[in-house]
C-alpha positions in Angstrom: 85.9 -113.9 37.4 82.9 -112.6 39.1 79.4 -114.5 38.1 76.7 -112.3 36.1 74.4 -110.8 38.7 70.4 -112.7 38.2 67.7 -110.6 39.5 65.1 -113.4 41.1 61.8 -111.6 40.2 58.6 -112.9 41.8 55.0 -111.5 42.9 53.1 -111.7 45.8 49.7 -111.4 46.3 48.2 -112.4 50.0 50.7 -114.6 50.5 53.4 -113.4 52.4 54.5 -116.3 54.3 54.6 -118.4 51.2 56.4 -115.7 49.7 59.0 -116.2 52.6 59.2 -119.8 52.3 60.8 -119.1 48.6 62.9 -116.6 49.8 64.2 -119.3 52.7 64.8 -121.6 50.2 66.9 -118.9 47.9 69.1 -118.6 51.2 70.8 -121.9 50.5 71.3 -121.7 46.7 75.3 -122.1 45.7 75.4 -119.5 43.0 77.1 -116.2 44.8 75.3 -113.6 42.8 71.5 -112.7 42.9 69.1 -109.6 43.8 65.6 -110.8 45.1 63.0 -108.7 43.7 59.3 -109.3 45.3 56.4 -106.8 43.7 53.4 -106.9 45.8 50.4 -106.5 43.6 48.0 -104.5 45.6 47.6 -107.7 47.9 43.6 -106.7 49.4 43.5 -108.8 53.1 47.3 -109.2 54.1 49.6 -106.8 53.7 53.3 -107.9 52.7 55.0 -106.6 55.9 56.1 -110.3 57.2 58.5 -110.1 53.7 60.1 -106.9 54.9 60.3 -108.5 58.7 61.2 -111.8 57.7 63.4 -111.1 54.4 65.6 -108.3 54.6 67.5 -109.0 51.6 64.3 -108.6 49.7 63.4 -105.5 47.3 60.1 -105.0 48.3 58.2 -103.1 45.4 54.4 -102.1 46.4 52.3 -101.7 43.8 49.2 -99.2 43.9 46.8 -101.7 42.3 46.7 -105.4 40.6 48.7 -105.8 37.1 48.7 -109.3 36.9 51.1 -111.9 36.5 52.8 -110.0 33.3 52.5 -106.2 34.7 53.9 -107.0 38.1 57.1 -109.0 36.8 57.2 -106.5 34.1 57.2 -103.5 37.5 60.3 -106.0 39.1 62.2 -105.5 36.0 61.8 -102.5 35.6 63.8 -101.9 39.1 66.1 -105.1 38.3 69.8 -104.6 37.6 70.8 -108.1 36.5 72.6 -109.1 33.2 69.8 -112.2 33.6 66.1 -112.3 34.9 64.6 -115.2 36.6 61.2 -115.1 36.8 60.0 -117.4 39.8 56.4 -118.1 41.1 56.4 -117.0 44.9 54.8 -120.5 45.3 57.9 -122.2 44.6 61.0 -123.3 46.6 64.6 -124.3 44.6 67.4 -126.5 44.8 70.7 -125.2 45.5 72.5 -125.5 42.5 69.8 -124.8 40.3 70.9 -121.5 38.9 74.3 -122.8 37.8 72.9 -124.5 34.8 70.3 -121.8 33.5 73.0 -119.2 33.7 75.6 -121.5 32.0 73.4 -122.1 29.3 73.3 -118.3 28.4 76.3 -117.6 28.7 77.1 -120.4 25.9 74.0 -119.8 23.9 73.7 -116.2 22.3 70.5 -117.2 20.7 68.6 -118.7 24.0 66.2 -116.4 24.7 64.4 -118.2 27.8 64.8 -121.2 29.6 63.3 -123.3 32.4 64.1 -125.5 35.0 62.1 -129.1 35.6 59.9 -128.3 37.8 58.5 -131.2 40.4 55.3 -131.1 42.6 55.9 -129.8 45.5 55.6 -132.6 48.3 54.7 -135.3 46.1 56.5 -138.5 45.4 58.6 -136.8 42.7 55.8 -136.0 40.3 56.9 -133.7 36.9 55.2 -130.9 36.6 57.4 -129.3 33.9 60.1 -131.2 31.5 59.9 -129.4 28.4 57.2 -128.9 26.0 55.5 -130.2 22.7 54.1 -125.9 22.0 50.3 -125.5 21.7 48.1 -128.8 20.2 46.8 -127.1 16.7 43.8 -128.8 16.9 43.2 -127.9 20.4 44.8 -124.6 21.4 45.8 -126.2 24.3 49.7 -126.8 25.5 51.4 -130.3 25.5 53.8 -130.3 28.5 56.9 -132.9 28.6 56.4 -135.4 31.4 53.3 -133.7 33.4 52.7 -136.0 36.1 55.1 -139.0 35.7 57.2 -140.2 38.5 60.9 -138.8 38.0 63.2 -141.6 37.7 65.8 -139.8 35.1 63.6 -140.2 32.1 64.1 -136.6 31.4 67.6 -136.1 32.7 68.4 -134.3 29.5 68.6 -130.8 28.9 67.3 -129.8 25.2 65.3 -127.2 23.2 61.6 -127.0 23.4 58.8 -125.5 22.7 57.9 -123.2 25.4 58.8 -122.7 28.5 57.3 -122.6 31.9 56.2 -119.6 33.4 56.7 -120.9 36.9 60.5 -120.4 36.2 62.0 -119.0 33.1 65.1 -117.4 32.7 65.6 -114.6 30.4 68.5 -111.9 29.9 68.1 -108.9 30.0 69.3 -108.0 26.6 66.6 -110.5 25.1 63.9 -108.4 27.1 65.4 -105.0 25.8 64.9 -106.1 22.3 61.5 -107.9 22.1 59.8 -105.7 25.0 58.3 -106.6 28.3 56.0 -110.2 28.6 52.2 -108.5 26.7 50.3 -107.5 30.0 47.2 -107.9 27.6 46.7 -110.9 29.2 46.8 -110.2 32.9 47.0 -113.8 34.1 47.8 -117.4 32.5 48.9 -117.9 28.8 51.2 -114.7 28.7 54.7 -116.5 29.3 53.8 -118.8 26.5 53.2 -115.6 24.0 56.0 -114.2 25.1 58.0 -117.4 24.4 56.5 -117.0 20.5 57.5 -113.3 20.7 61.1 -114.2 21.0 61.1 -117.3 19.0 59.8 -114.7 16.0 62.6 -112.5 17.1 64.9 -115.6 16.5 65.6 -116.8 20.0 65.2 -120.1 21.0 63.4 -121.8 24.1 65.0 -124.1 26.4 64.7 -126.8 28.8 67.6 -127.2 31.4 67.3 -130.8 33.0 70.1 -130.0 35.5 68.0 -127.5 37.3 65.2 -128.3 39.3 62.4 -126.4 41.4 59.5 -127.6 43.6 56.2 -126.1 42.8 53.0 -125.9 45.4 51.0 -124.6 42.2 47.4 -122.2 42.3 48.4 -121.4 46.1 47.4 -117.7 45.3 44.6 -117.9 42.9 43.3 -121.1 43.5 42.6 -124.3 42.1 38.5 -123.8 41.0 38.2 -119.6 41.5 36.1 -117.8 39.3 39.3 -115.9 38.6 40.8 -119.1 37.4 38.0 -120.0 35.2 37.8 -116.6 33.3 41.1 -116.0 32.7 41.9 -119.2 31.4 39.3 -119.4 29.0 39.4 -116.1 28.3 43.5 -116.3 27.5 43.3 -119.6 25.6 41.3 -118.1 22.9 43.4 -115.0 22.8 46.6 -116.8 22.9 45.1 -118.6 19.6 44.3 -116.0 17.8 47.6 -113.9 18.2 49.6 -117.1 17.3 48.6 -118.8 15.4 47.0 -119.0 11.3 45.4 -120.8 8.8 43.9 -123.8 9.1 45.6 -124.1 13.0 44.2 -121.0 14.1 40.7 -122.1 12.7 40.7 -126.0 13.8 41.9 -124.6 17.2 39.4 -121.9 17.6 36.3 -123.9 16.6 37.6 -126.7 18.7 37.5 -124.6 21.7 33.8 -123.1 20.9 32.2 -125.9 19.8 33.6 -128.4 22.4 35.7 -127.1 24.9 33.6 -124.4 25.8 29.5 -126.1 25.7 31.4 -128.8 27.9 32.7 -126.2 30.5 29.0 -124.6 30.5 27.3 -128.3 30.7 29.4 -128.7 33.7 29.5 -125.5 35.9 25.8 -125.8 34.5 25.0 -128.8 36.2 26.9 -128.1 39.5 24.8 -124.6 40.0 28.3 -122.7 39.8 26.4 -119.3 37.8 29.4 -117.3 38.7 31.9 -119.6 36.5 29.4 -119.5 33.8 29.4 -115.7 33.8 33.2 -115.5 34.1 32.9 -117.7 30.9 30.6 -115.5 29.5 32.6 -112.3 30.5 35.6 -114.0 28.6 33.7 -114.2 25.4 32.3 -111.0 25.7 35.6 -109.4 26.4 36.7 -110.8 22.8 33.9 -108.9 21.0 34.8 -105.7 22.9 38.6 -105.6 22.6 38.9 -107.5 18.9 41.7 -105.2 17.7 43.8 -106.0 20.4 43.6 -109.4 19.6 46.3 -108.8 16.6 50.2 -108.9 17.9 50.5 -105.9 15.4 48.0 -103.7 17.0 49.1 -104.5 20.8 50.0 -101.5 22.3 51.9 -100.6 26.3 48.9 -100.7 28.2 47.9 -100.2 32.4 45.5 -103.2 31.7 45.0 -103.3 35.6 42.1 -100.7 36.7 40.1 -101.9 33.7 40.4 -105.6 34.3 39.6 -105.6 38.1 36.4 -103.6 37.0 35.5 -105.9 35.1 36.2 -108.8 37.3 34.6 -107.1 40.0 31.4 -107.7 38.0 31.6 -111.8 37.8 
């Protein structure tokens, strides 16, 4: 019996050759049936020809401008044919027989909505990046990962449900996707995997963590570790992701906790280092909460080509 086709989704974005070295790595995998779908999103200083030279098995999809990490997996998907969807970070490279277990969990597990892989550091001495997670600290607004930066020795050998999973490398079928929509490009970078994940745990799905599947991870090759880009999305995102999921007392302990510590410490710091373009991409993320409050709601979020607005407004920080 033939295996379900997975469409491999990923984005590029000035990083072709990294791109490639994902793709290489998807050469050896045992599973016999996968598409590879690569969306370039509007990458401004190196075009993605190298994928097209180098990887000729590839789907190359070109997009016109940037739509973030949601919009351009949301464009791949929209050209994908598979019964399942992997999304994978371009900076990643995979074992081979790490689809075998993600797809045999779905094919067992009508109510898995999304799943992920453990995902190590790449190049490290087998540092966890990803085992699972503990969801978003109420207090904090901030996510509780399984096992982030412990030495693998089997303690998480185990493959269970959890809390969210990992946008680095989820899986999600297709027929999941058709029935809660497409991962909220309100977000354009960081934090939207995780609202998705409560998306389809509201639709009741559940989120997993497959121990048998592992994935390497170079992490922040295309954004970068301290950008500007980094800082205001992140901030920007954390509070958003807060206010769309959360109530009560959670949502108010973990919004205050943010503005009254997280946030004065951030402008102590970037303060004290003369880094005025982090404090204005802090500043723009605050800002951007007062202008778009509606939008904050899960109720009121509407399809949207976030793109053109959001690199206006970045090209301001």
């Amino acid at each position: 019996m033939p295996k379900p086709l997975v469409s491999i989704v990923s984005i590029n974005y000035n990083q072709a050759q990294v791109t490639c070295e994902m793709v290489f790595s998807l050469r050896k995998i045992t599973y016999p049936n996968i598409e590879i779908i690569v969306v370039d999103n509007a990458s401004p200083s190196e075009a993605p020809d190298l994928i097209e030279e180098q990887c000729p098995e590839v789907k190359l999809i070109r997009s016109s401008v940037n739509l973030g990490y949601a919009g351009g997996n949301n464009l791949g998907v929209m050209q994908a044919k598979g019964e399942y969807i992997l999304f994978l970070n371009n900076d990643t490279e995979v074992e081979p027989g790490f689809l075998e277990p993600l797809v045999d969990l779905f094919e067992h597990n009508a109510k898995a909505g999304v799943a992920s892989p453990k995902i190590i550091y790449h190049n490290t001495d087998s540092m966890i990046q990803y085992a699972g997670s503990h969801g978003i600290n109420a207090w904090t607004g901030r996510s509780i990962t399984i096992g982030q930066f412990e030495k693998d020795k089997g303690q998480h050998n185990v493959s269970r449900a959890t809390a969210l999973a990992d946008g680095a490398a989820m899986m999600v079928p297709m027929r999941v996707i058709q029935q809660v929509g497409l991962m909220p490009e309100l977000y354009f970078l960081y934090y939207e995997e995780l609202d998705w994940c409560e998306i389809m745990k509201r639709a009741g799905y559940s989120c997993h963590y497959v121990a048998d599947s592992t994935i390497y991870h170079k992490e922040s090759v295309s954004v970068g570790k301290f950008s500007v880009l980094k800082t205001y999305y992140m901030n920007r995102n954390r509070l958003l992701f807060i206010r769309r999921n959360m109530s009560g007392w959670k949502r108010w302990s973990s919004a205050l906790v943010f503005l009254l510590a997280a946030l004065p410490k951030k402008v102590l710091t970037h303060g004290a280092r003369q880094e005025w373009k982090h404090l204005k991409a802090l500043q723009q993320g605050l800002w951007w909460h007062l202008a778009n409050n509606a939008a904050c709601e899960p109720k009121k979020l509407k399809p949207t080509q976030p793109s053109v607005s959001e690199e206006l407004a970045l090209n301001q920080l």
